[in-house]
Backbone of each chain as ProteinMPNN parsed JSONL, in Angstrom:
{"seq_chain_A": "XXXXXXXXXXXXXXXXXXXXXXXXXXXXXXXXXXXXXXXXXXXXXXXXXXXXXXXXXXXXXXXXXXXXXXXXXXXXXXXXXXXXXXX", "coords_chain_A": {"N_chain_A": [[48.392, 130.07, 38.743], [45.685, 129.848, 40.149], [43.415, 130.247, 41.917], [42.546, 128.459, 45.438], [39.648, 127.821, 45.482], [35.99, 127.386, 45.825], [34.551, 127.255, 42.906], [31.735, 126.566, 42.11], [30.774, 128.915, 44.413], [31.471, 130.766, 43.757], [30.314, 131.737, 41.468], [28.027, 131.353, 42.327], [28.106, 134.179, 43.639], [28.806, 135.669, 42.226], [26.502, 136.292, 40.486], [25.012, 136.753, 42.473], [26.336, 139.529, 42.967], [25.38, 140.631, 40.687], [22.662, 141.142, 40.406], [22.436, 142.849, 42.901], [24.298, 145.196, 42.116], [22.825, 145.575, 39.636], [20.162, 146.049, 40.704], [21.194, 148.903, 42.219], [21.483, 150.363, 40.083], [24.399, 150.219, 38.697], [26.94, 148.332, 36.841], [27.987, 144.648, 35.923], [31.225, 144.202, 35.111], [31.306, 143.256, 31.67], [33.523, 142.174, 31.113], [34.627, 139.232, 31.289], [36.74, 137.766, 32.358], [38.626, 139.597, 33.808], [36.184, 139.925, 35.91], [35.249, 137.96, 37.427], [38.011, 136.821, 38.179], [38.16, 138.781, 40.267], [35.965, 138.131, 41.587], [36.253, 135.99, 42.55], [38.289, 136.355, 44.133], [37.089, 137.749, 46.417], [35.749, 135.782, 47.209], [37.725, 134.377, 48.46], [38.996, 136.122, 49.923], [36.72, 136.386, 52.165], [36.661, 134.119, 52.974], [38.95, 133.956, 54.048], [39.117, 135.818, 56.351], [36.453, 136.265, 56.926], [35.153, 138.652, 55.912], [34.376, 140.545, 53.135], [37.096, 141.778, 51.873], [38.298, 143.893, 49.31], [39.294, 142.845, 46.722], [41.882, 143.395, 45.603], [43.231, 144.807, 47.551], [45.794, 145.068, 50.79], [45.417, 143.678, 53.416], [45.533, 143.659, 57.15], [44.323, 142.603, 58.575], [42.424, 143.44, 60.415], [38.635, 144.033, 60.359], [37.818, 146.625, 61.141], [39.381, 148.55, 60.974], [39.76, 147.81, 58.108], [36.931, 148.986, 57.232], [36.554, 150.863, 54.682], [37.3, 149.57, 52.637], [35.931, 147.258, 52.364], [33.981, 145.292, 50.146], [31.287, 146.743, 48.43], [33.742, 149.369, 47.898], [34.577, 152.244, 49.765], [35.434, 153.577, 47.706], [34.284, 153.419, 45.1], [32.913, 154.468, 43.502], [34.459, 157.195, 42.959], [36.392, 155.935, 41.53], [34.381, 155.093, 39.672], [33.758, 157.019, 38.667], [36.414, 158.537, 37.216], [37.662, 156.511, 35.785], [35.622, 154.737, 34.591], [35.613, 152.073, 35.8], [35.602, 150.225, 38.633], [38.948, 149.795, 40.984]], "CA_chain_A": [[47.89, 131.266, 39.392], [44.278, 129.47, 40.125], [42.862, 130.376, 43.559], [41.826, 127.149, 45.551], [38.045, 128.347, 46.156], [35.053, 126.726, 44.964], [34.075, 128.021, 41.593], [30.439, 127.378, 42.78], [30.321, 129.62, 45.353], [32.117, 132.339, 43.364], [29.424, 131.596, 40.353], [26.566, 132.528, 43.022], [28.209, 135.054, 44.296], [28.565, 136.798, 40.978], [24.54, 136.351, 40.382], [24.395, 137.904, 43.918], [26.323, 140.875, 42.543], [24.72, 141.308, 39.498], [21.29, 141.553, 41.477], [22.621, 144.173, 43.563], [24.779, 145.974, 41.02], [21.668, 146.394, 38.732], [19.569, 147.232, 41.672], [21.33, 150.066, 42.044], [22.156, 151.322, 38.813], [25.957, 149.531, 38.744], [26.824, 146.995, 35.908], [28.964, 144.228, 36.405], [32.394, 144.402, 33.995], [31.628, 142.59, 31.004], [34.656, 141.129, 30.829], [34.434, 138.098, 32.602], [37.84, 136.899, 32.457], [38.687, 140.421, 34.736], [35.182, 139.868, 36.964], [35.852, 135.746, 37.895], [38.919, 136.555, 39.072], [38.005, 139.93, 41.241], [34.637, 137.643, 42.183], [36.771, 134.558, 43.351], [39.262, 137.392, 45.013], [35.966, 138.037, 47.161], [35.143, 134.345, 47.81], [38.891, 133.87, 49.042], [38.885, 137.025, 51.313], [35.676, 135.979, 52.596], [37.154, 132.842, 53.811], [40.485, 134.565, 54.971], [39.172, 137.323, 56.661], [35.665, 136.717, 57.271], [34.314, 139.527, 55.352], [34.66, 140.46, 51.107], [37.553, 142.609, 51.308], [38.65, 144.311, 48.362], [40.728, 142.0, 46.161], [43.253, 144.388, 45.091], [43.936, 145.195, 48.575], [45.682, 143.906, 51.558], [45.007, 144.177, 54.776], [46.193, 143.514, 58.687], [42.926, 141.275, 58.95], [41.523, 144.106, 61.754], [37.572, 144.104, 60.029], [37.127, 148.034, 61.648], [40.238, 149.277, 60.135], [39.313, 147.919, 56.81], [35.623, 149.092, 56.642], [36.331, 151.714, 53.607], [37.658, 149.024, 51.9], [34.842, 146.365, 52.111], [33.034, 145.347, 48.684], [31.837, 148.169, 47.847], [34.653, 150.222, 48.473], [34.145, 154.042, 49.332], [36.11, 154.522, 46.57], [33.783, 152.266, 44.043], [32.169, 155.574, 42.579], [35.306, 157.579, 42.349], [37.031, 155.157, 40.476], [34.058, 154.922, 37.915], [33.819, 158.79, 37.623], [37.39, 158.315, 36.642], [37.999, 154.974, 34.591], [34.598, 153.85, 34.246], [35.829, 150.865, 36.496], [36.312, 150.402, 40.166], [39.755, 148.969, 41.16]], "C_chain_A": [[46.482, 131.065, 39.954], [44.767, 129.48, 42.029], [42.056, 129.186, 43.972], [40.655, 127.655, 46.291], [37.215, 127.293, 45.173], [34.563, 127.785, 44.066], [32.566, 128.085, 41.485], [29.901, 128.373, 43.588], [30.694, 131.237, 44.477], [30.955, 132.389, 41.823], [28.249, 132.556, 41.187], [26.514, 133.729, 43.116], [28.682, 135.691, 43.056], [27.291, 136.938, 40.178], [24.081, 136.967, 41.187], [25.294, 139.313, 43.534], [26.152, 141.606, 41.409], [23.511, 141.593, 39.603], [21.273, 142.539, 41.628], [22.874, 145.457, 42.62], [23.633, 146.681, 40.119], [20.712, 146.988, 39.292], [19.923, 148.731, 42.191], [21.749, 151.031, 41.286], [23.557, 151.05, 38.346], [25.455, 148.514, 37.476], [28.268, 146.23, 36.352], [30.289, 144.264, 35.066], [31.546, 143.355, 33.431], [32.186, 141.815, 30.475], [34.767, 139.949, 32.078], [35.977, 137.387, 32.801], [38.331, 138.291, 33.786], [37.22, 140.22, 36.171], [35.273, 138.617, 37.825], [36.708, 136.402, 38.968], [39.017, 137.582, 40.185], [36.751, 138.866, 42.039], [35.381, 136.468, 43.258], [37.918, 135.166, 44.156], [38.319, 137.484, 46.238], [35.737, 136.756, 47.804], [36.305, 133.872, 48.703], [38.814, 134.292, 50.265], [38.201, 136.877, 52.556], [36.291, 135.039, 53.911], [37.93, 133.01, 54.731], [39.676, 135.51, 55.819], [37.326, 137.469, 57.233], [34.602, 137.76, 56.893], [34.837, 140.082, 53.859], [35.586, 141.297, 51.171], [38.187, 142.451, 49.803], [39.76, 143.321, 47.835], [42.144, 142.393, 45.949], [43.562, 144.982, 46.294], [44.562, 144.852, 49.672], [46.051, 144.625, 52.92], [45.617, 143.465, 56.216], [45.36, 142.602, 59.528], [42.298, 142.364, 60.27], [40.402, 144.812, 60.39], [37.511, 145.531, 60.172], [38.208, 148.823, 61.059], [39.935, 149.26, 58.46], [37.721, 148.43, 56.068], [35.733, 149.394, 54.962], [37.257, 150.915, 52.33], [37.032, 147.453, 51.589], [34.349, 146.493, 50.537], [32.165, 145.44, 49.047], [32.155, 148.527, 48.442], [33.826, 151.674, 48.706], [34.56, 154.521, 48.275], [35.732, 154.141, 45.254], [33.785, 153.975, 43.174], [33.486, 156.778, 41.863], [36.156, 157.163, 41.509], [36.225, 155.168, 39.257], [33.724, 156.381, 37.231], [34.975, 158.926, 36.736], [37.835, 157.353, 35.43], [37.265, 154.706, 34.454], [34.683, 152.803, 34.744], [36.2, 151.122, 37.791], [37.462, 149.696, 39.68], [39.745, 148.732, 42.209]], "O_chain_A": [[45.948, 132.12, 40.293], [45.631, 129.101, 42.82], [41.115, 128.78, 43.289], [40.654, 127.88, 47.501], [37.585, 126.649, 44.191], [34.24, 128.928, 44.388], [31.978, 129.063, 41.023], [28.716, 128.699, 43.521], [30.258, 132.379, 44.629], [31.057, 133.439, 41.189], [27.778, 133.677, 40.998], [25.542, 134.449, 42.888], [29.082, 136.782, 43.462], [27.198, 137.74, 39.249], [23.068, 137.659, 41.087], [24.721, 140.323, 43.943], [26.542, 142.737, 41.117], [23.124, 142.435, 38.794], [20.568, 143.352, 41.031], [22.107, 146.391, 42.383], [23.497, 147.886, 39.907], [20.243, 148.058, 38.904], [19.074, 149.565, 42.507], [22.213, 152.139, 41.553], [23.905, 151.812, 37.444], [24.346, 148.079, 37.165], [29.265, 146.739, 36.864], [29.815, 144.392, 33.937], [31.009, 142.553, 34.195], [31.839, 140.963, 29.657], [34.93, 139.947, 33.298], [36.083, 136.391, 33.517], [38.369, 137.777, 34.904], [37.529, 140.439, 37.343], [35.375, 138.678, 39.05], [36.432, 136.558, 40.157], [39.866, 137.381, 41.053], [36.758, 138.959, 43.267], [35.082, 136.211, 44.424], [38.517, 134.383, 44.893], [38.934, 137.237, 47.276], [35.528, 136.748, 49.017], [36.061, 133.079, 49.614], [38.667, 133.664, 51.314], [38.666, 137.086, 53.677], [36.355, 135.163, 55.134], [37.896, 132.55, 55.872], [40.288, 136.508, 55.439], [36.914, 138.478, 57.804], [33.467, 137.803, 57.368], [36.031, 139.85, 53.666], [35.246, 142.155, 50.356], [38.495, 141.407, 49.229], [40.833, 143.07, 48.382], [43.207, 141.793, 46.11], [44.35, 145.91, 46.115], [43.892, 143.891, 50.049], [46.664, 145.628, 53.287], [46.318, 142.485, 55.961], [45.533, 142.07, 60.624], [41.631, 141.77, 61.117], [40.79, 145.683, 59.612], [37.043, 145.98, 59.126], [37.848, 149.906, 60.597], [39.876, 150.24, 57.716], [37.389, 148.333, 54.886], [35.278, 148.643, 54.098], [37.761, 151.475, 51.356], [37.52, 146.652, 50.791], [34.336, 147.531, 49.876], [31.733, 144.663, 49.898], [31.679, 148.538, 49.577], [32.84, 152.102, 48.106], [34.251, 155.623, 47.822], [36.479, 154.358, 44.3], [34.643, 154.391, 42.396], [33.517, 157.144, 40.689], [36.703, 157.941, 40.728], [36.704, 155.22, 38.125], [33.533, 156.78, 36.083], [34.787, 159.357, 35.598], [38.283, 157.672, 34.329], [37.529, 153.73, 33.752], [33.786, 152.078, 34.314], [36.96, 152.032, 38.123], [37.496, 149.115, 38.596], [40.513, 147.88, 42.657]]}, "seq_chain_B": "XXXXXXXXXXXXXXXXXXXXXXXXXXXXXXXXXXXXXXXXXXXXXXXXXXXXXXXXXXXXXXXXXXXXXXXXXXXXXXXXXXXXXXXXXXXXXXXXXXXXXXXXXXXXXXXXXXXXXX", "coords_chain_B": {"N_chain_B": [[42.803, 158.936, 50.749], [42.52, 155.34, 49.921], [43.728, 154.245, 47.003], [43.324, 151.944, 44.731], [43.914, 149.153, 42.165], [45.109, 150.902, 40.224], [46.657, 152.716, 37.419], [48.603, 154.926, 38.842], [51.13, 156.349, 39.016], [53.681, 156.838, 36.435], [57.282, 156.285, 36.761], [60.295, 157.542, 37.326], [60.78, 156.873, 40.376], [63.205, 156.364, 42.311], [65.737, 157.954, 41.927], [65.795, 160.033, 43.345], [66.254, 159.082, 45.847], [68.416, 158.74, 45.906], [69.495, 155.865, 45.883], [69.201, 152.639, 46.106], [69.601, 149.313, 47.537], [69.266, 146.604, 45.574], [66.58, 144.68, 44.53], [66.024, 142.077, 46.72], [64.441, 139.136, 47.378], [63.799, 136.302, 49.539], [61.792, 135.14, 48.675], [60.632, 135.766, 46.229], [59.312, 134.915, 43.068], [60.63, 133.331, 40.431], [59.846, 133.827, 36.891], [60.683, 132.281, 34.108], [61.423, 133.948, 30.916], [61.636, 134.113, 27.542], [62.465, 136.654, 26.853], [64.695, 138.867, 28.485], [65.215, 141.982, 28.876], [65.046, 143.133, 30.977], [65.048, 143.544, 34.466], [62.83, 143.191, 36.208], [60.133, 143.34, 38.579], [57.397, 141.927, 40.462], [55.473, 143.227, 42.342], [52.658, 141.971, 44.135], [48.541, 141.176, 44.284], [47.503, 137.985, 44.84], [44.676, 137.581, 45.409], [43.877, 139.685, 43.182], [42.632, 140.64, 40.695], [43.846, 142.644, 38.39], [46.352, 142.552, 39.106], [46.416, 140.108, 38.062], [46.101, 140.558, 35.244], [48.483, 141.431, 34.662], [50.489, 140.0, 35.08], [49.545, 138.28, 32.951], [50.028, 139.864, 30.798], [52.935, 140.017, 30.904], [53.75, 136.968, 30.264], [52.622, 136.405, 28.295], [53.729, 138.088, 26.478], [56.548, 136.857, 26.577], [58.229, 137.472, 28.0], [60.644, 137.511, 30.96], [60.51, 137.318, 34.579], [60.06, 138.231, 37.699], [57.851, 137.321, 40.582], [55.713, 138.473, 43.777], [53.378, 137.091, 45.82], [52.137, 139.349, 47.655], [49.899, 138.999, 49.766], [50.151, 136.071, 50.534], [51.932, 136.486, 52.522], [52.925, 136.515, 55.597], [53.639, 138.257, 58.868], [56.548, 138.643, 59.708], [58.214, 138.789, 57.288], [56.223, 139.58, 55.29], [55.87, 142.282, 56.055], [58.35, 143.431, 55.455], [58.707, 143.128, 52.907], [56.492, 144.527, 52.092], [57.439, 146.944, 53.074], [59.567, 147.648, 51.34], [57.84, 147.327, 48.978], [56.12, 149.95, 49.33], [58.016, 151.665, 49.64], [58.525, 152.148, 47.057], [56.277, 152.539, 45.544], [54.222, 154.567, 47.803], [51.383, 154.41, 48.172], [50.599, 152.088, 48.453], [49.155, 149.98, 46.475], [48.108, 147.587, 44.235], [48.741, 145.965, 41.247], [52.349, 146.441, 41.461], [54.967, 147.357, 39.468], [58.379, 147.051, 39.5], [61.048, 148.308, 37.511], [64.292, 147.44, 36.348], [65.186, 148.167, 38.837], [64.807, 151.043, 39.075], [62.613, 152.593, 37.391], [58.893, 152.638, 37.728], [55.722, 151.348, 37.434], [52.433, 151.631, 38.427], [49.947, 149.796, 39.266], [47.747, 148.727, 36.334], [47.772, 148.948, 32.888], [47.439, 148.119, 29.631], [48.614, 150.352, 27.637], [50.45, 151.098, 29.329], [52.299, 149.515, 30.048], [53.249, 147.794, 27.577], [54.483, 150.152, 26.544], [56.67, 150.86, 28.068], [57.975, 148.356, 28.275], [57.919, 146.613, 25.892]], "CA_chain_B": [[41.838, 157.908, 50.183], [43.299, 154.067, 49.203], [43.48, 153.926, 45.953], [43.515, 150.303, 44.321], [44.919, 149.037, 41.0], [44.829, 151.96, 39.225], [47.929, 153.831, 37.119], [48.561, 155.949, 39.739], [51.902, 157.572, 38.229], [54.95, 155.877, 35.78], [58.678, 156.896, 36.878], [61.722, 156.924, 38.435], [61.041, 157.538, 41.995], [64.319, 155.922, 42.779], [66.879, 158.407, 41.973], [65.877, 161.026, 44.365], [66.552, 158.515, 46.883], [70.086, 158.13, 46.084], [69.92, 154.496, 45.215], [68.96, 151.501, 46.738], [70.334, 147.669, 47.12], [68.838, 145.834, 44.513], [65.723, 144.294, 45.215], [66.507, 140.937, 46.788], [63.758, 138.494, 48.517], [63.548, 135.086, 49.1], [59.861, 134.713, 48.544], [60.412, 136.101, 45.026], [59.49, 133.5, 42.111], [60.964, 133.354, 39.453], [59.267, 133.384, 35.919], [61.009, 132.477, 32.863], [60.961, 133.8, 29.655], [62.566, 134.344, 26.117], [63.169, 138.858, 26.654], [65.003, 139.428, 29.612], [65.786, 142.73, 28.607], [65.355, 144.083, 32.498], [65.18, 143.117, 35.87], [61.572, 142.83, 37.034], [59.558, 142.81, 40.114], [55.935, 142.722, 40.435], [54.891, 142.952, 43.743], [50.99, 141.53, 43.311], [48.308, 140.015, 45.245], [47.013, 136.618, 44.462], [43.361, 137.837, 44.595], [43.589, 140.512, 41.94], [42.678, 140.839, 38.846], [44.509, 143.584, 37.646], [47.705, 141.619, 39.174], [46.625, 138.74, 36.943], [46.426, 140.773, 33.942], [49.577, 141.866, 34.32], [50.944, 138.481, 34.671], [49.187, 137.419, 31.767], [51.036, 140.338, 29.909], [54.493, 139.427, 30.543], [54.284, 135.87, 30.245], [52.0, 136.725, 26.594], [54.872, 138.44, 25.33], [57.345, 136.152, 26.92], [59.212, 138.516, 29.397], [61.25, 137.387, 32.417], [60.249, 138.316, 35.362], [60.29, 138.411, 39.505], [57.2, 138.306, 41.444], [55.7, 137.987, 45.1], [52.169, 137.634, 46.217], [52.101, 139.544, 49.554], [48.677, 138.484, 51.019], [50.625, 135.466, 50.573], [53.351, 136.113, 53.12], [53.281, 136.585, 56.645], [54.383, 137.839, 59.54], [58.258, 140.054, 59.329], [58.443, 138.42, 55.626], [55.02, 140.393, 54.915], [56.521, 143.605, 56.536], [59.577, 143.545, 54.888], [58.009, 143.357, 51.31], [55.183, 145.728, 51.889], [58.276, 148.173, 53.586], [60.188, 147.193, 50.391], [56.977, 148.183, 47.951], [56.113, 151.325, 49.814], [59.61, 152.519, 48.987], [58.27, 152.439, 45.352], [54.325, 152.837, 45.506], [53.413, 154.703, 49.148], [50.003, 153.838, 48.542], [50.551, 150.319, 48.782], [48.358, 149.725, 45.899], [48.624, 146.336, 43.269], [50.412, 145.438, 41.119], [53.427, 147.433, 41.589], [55.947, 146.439, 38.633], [59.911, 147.961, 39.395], [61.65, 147.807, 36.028], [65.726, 147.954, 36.657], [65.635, 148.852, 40.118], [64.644, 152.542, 38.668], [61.407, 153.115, 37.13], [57.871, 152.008, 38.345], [54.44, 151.264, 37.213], [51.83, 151.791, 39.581], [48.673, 149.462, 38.297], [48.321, 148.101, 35.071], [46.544, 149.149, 32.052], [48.082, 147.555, 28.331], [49.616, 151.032, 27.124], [51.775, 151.769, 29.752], [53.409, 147.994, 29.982], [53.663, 147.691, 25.973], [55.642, 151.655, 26.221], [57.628, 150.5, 28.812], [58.641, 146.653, 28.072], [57.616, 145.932, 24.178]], "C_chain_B": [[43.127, 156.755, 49.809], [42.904, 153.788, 48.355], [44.151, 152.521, 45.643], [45.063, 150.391, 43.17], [44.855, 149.874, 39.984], [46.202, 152.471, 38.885], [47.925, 155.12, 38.124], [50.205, 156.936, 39.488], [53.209, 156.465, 37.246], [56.459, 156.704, 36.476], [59.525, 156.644, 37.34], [61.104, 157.711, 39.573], [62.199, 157.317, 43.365], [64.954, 156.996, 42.967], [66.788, 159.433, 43.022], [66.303, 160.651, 45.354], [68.121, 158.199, 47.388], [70.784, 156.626, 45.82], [69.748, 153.684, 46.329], [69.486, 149.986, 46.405], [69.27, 146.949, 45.933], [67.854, 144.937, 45.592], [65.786, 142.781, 45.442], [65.433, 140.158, 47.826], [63.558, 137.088, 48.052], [62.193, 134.554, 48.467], [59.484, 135.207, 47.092], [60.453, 134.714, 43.927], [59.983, 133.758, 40.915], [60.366, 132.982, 38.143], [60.392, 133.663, 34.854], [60.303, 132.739, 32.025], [61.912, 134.364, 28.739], [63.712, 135.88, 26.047], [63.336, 138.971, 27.783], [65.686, 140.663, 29.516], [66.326, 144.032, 29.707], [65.061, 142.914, 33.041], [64.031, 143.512, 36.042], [61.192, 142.255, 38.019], [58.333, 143.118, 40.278], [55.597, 142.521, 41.838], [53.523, 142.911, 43.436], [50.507, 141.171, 44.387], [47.694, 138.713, 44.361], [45.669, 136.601, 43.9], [43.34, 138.921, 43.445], [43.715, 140.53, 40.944], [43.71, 141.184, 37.973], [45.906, 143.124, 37.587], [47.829, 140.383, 37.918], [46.891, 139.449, 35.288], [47.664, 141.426, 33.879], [50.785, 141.0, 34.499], [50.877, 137.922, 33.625], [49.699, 138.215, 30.749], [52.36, 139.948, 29.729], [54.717, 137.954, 30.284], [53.473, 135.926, 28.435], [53.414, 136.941, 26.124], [56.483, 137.931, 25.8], [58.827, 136.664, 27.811], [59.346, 137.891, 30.693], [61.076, 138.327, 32.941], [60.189, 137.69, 36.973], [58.928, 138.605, 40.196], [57.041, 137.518, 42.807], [54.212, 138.391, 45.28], [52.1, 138.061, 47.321], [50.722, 139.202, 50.182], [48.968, 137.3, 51.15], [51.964, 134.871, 51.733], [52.84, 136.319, 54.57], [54.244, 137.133, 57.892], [55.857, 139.207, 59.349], [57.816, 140.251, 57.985], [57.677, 139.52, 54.947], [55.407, 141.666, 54.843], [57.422, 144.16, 55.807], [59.774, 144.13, 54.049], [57.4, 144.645, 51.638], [56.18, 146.941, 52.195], [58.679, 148.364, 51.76], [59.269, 148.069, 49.411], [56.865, 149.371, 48.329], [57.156, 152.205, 49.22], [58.758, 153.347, 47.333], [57.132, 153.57, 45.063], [53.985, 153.044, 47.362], [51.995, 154.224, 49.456], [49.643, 152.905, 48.19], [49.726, 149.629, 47.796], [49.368, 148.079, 45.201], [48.342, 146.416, 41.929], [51.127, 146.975, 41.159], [54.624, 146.598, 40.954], [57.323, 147.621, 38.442], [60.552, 147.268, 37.93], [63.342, 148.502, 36.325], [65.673, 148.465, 37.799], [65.104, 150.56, 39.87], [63.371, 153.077, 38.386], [60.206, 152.113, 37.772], [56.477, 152.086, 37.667], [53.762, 150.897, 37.902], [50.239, 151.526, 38.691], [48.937, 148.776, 37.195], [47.281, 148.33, 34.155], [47.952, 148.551, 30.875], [49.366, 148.61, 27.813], [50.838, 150.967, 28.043], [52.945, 150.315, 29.772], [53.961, 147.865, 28.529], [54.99, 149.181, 26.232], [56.994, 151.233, 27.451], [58.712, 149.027, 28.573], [58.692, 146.431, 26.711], [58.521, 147.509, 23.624]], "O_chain_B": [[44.285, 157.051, 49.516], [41.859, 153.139, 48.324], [45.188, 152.074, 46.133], [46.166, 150.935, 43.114], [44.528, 149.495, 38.86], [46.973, 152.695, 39.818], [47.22, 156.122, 38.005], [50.27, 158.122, 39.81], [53.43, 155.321, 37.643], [56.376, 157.928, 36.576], [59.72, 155.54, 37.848], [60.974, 158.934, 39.641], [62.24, 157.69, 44.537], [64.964, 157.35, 44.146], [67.84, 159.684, 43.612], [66.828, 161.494, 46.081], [68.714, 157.775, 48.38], [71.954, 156.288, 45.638], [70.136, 154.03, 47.445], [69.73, 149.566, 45.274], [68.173, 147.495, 46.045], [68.041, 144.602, 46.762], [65.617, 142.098, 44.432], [65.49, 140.467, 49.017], [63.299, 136.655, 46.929], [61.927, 133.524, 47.849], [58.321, 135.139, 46.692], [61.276, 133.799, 43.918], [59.468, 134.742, 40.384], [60.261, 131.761, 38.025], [60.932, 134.751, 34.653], [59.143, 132.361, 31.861], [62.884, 135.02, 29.114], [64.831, 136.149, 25.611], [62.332, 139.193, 28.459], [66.809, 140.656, 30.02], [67.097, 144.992, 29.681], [64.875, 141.786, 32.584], [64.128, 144.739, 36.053], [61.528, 141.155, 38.456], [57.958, 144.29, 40.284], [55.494, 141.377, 42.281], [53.082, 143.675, 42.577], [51.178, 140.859, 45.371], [47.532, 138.788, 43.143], [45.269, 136.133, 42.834], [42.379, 138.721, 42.703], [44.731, 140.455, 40.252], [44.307, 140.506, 37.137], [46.612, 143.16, 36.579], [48.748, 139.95, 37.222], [47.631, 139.003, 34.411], [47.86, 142.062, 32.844], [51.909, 141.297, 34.096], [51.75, 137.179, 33.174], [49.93, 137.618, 29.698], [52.869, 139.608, 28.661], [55.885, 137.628, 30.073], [54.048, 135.357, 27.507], [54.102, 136.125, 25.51], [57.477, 138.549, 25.419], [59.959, 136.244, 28.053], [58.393, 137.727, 31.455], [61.187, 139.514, 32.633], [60.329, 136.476, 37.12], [58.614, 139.761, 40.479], [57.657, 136.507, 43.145], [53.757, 139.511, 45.048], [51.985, 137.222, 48.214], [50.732, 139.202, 51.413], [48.19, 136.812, 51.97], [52.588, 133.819, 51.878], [51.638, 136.148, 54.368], [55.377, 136.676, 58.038], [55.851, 140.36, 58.918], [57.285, 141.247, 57.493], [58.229, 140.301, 54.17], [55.36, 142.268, 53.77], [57.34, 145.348, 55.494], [60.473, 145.131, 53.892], [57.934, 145.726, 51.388], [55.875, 147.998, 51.643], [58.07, 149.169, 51.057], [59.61, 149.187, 49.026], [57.559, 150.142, 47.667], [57.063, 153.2, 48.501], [58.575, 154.468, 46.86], [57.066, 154.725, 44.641], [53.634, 152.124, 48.102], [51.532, 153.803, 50.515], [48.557, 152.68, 47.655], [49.453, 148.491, 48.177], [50.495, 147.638, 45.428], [47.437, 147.199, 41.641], [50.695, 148.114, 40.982], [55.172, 145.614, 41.451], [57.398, 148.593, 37.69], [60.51, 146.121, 37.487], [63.584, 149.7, 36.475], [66.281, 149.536, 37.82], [65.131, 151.214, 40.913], [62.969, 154.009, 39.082], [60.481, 151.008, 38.24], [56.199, 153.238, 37.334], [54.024, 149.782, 38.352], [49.596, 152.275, 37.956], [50.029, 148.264, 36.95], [46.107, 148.045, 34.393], [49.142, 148.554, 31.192], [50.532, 148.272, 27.605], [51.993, 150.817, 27.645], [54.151, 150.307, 29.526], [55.184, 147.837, 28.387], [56.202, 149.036, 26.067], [58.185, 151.504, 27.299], [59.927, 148.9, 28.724], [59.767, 145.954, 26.344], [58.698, 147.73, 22.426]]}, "name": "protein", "num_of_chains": 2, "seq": "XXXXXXXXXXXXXXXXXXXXXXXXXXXXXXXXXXXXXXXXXXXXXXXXXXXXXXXXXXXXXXXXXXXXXXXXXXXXXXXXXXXXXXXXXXXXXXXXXXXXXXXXXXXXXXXXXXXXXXXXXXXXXXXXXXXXXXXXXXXXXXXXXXXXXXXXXXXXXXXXXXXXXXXXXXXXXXXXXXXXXXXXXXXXXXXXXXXXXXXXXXXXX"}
């Protein structure tokens, strides 16, 4: 089930959203075995697609259709009013 | 709004429909295991988490099962599926796990897979 990404880039890039995240009051999941694989979901997309969409979502690859589903979603905050977790 | 991998409802949303062919795609993989006590289908994507942990449930407790990564497919194939899931889960969310052609779990959190499968 291993995503062929570099595991460096998806390392940074979960230091670059634990930056942000705490800059604005966000924490990143604790569970790192759930965060990795949403982080290296991001590093894939990236690649595919050009821009971080949402791991858990999939898309038609048109960037302007998917805005409200960019990391962060619009729907980050309603999810953690709800579950305490985005999905 | 597009909601993700979230429990978004458990049920039959089949029968109202009158019944459908059995869910049949080539692009489905096959996972063995020990309790094949249904017919499983997870429709998943590759990048998600929530897909993985619900991989890593059924193959934990050693449950056969059916899945398909669609950001994986392409093309009709892509179409087909995603028509295919929709049926189940309209809001296209992941994972989406059909149990017997009949009931559905939309997301994945521990209880509802254990009340449903274990």
């Amino acid at each position: 089930m291993s995503m062929e990404i570099s595991s460096g880039k998806a390392y940074a890039l979960r230091e670059q959203l634990v930056e942000e995240a705490e800059a604005g009051g966000y924490h990143i999941n604790p569970d790192d075995s759930i965060t990795m694989t949403l982080v290296e979901g991001l590093v894939l997309n990236t690649s595919r697609y050009g821009y971080p969409l949402c791991p858990c979502r999939l898309t038609g690859g048109d960037r302007d259709a998917d805005l409200d589903i960019i990391c962060p979603c619009d729907y980050r905050d309603e999810d953690l009013d709800e579950f305490d977790t985005c999905y | 709004m597009r909601a993700a991998c979230r429990v978004a409802y458990v049920g039959d949303v089949r029968s109202e429909k009158g019944g459908v062919d059995m869910i049949e795609f080539a692009c489905l993989e096959d996972v063995p295991g020990a309790k094949e006590d249904h017919d499983l289908v997870l429709f998943a994507l590759s990048t998600c988490g929530w897909c993985r942990k619900a991989r890593n449930f059924l193959e934990g407790n050693e449950i056969a099962y059916r899945y398909v990564y669609l950001d994986q497919l392409e093309g009709d194939e892509q179409r087909a599926v995603l028509t295919e899931a929709s049926n189940w889960n309209p809001k296209r969310t992941f994972p989406t796990l059909i149990i017997d052609d009949k009931d559905v779990i939309v997301g994945f959190d521990d209880s509802s897979y254990t009340e449903k499968l274990l």
